[in-house]
SEDREN-678351 format. One line per 8 residues: number of its first residue (from 1); their letters; for each residue x, y, z of N, C-alpha, C. Coordinates in steps of 0.001 Angstrom, whole numbers, plus 500000, padded with zeros to 6 digits. Atoms other than C-alpha are relative to their C-alpha. Layout:
N
NUM = A = X:Y:Z:X:Y:Z:X:Y:Z  ...
***
This chain:
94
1 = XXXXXXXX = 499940:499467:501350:059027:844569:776045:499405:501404:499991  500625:498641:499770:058572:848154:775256:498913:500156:498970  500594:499857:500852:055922:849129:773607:499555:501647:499509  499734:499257:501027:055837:851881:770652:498414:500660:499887  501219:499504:500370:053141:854673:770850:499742:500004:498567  500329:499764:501902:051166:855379:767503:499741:501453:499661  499727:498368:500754:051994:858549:765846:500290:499421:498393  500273:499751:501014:051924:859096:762293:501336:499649:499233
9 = XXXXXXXX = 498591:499992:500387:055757:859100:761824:500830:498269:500570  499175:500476:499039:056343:856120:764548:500832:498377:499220  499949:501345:500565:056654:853352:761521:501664:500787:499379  498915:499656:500945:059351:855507:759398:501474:500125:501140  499039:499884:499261:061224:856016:763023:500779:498891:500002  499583:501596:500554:061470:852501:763289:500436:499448:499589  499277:500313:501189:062694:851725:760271:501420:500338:500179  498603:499310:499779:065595:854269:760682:500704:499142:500993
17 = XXXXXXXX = 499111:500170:498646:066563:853312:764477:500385:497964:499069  499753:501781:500275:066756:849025:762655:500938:500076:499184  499487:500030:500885:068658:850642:759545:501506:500141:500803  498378:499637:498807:071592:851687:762370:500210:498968:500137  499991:500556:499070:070995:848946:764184:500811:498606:499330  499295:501018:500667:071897:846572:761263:501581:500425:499860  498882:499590:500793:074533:848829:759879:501317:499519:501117  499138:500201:498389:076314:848790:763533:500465:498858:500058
25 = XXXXXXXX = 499711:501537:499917:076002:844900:763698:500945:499819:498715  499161:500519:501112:077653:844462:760279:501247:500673:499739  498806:498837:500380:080256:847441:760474:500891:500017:501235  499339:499453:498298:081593:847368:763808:500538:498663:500578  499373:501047:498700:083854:844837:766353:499351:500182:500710  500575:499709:499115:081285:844731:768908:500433:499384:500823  500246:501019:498778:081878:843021:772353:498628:499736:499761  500685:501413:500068:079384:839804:772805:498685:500971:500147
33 = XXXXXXXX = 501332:499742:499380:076932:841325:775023:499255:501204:499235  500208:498825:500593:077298:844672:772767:498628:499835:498969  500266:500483:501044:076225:842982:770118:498530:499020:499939  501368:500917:499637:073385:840691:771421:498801:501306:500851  501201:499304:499790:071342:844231:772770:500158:500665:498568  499727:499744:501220:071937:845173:769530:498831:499072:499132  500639:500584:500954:070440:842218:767957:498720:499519:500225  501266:499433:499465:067518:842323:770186:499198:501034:499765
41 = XXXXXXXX = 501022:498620:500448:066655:845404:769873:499748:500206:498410  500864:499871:501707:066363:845071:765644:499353:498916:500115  501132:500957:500625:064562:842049:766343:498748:500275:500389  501842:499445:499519:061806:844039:768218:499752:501050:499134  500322:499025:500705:062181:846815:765821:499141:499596:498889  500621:500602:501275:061609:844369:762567:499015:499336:500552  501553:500088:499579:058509:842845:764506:499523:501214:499959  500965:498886:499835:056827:846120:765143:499912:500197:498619
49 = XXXXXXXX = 500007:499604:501667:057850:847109:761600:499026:499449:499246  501031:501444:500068:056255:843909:760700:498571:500459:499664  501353:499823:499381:053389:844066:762635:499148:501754:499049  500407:499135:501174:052689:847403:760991:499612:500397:498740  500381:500664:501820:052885:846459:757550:499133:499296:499944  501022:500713:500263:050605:843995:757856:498429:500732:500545  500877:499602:500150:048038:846341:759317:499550:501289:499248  500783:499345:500683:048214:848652:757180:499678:499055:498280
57 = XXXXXXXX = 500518:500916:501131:047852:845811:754418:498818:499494:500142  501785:500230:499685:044614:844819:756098:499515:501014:499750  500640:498922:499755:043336:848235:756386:499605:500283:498249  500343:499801:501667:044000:848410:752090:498605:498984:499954  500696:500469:500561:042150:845434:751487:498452:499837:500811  501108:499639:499796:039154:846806:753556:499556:501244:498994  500916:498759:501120:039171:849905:751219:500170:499816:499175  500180:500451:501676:039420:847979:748227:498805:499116:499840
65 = XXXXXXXX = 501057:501196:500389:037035:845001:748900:498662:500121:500300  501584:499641:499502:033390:845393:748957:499448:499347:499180  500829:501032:500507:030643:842823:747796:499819:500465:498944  500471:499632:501643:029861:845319:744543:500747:500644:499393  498958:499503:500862:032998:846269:743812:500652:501215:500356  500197:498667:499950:032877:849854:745469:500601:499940:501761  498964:500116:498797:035634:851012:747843:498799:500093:501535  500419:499669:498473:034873:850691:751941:500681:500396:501000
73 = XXXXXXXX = 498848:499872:499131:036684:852071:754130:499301:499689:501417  499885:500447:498963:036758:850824:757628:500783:499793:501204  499409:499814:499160:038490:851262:760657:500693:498188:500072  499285:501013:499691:040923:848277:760729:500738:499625:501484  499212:500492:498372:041283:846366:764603:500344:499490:500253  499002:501354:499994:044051:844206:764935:499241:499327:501493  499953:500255:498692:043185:841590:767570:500000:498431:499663  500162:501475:500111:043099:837759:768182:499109:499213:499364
81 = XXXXXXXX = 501152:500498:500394:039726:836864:767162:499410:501060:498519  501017:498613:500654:038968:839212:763876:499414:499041:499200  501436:500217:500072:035878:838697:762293:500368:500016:498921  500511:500003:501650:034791:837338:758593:499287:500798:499579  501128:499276:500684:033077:839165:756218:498765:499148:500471  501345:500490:499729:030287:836726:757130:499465:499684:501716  500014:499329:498506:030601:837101:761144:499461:501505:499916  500510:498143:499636:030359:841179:760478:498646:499594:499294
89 = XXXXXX = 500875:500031:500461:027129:840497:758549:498879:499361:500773  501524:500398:499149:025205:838382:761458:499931:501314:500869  500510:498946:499068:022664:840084:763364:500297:499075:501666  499573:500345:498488:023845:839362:767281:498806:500555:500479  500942:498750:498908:020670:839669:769637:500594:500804:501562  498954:499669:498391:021377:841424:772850:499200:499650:501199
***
């Protein structure tokens, strides 16, 4: 799987190269195989897309939510294990 540097623009590219990618599939006689890298490749596009949207939907509701009401902003890190508001708040000894 390829994976999609992060630039500023690389979500709106995205979008575009999936908006073809449908149009193609629905507008066109493709041969089989044509048609199946075709429908691969928008299904990795609409994951990433995805995947994107949802972090920048996390990233909002770090700079909206704060215990007194008062925006926070915070570096949002997608990963397997992310942390509760009440995980970030213990003290870890070292």
């Amino acid at each position: 799987m390829r994976v999609m540097p992060r630039r500023p623009n690389e979500f709106e590219k995205a979008f575009q190269q999936l908006e073809t990618v449908v149009k193609r599939l629905e507008g066109e006689e493709l041969p089989l195989d044509e048609s199946l890298q075709l429908f691969e490749e928008g299904i990795r596009l609409s994951r990433f897309c995805h995947q994107r949207l949802e972090e920048v939907e996390k990233k909002i509701e770090l700079i909206l939510a704060d215990a007194k009401g008062q925006p926070r902003i915070e570096p949002f890190e997608a990963g397997p294990a992310e942390a509760t508001e009440e995980e970030e708040d213990e003290v870890v000894p070292e």
